[in-house]
C-alpha positions in Angstrom: 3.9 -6.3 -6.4 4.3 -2.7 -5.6 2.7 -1.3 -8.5 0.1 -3.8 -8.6 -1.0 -2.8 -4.8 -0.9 1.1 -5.9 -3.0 0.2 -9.3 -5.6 -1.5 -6.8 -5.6 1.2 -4.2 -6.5 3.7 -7.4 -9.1 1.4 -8.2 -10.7 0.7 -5.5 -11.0 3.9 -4.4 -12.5 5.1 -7.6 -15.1 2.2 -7.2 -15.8 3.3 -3.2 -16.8 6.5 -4.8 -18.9 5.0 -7.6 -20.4 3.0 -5.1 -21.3 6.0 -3.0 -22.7 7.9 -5.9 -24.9 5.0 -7.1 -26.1 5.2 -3.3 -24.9 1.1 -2.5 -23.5 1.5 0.8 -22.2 -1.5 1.6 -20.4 -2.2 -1.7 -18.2 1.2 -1.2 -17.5 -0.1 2.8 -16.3 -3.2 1.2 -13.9 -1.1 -1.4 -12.6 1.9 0.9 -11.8 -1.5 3.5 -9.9 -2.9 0.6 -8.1 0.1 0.0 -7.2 1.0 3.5 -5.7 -3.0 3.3 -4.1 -2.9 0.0 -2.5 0.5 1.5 -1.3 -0.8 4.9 0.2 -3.9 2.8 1.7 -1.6 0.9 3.3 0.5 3.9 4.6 -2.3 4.9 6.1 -3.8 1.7 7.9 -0.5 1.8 9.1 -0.6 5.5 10.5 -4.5 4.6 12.4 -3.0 1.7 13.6 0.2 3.7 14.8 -2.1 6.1 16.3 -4.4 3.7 18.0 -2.0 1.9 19.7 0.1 5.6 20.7 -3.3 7.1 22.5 -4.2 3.4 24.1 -0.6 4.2 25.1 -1.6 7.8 27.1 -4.5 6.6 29.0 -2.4 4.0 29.8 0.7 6.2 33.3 1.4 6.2 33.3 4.6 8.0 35.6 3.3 10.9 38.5 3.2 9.0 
């Protein structure tokens, strides 16, 4: 899922840039907003693991001892 998100971010941001160069407007709005959204579902994908991953290390913390 991750990779597929950062494969689409590369993409569209490549075609927002086409899109700007070929002078359609509205077709590079539509791909930088689809990268900006592919990126902030990314972010969060991320923060869900992070946090995933720190409350699995809560549970196993045997520092107390």
């Amino acid at each position: 899922m991750k990779y597929g998100l950062i494969i689409s971010l590369v993409v569209f941001q490549l075609a927002g840039f086409y899109f700007l160069t070929q002078q359609q407007y509205i077709a590079a709005i539509v791909c930088f907003a689809l990268n900006g959204l592919s990126l902030l579902v990314l972010l969060l994908l991320i923060l869900r693991d992070r946090l995933k991953e720190k409350k699995e290390e809560d549970e196993n913390d045997y520092r107390d001892y």
